[in-house]
N, C-alpha and C positions, 0 to 999 in steps of 0.2 A: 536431461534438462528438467524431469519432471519431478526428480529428486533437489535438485538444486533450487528450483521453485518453492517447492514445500520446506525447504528449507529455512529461505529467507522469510518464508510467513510464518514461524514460531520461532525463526527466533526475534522480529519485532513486533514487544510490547508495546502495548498502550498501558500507560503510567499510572493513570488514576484506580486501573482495575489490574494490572500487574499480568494480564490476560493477553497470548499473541493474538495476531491480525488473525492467524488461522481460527484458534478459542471462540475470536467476535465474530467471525464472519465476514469483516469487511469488504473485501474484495470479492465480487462477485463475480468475475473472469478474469482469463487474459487470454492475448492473441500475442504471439508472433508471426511477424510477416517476414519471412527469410529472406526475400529480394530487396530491401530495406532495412532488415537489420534491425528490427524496429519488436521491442516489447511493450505491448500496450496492456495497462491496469484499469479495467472497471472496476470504480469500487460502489459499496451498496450508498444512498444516498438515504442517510438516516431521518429520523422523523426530524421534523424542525422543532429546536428546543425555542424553550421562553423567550421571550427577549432579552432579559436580563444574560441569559448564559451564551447568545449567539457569541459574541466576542468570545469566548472559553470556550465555545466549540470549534472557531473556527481556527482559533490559536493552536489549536489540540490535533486538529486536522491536518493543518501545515508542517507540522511537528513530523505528526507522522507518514505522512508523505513525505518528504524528506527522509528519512530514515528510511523509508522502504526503497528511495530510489537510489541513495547510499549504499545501500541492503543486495539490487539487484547489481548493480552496477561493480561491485565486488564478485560478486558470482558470474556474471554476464561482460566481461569490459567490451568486448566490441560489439555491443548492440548499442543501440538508442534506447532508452525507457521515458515512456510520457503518460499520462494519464488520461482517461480520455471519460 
């Protein structure tokens, strides 16, 4: 599992730096709950950008969650993945 995890963290990139989630760091844990079936993503909660860039970051955040949970959900099909 723990290979397949590391996995799906290099191989999604975030786009504007070409750098995987592993590279940035994002994600700062996860838990699996076996009795549940359940993979949960903490990810790191970045400094708050300008205001001007909050839309751009939060479009970019979306983006990429979605791909990560595309990302587990291929390596993983019978868990649940959520973000927490």
């Amino acid at each position: 599992m723990i290979k397949k995890i590391d996995g799906v963290l290099d191989r999604v990139m975030e786009p504007e730096s070409n750098l995987s989630i592993a590279q940035l760091g994002l994600v700062k844990k996860l838990r699996y709950v076996e009795n549940k079936k359940t993979l949960y993503i903490f990810t790191r909660d970045p400094t708050a950008p300008p205001a001007c860039c909050t839309i751009i970051a939060k479009l970019l955040q979306t983006t990429l969650s979605e791909k990560l949970i595309q990302e587990f959900q291929i390596e993983f099909p019978d868990l649940t993945i959520e973000f927490v």
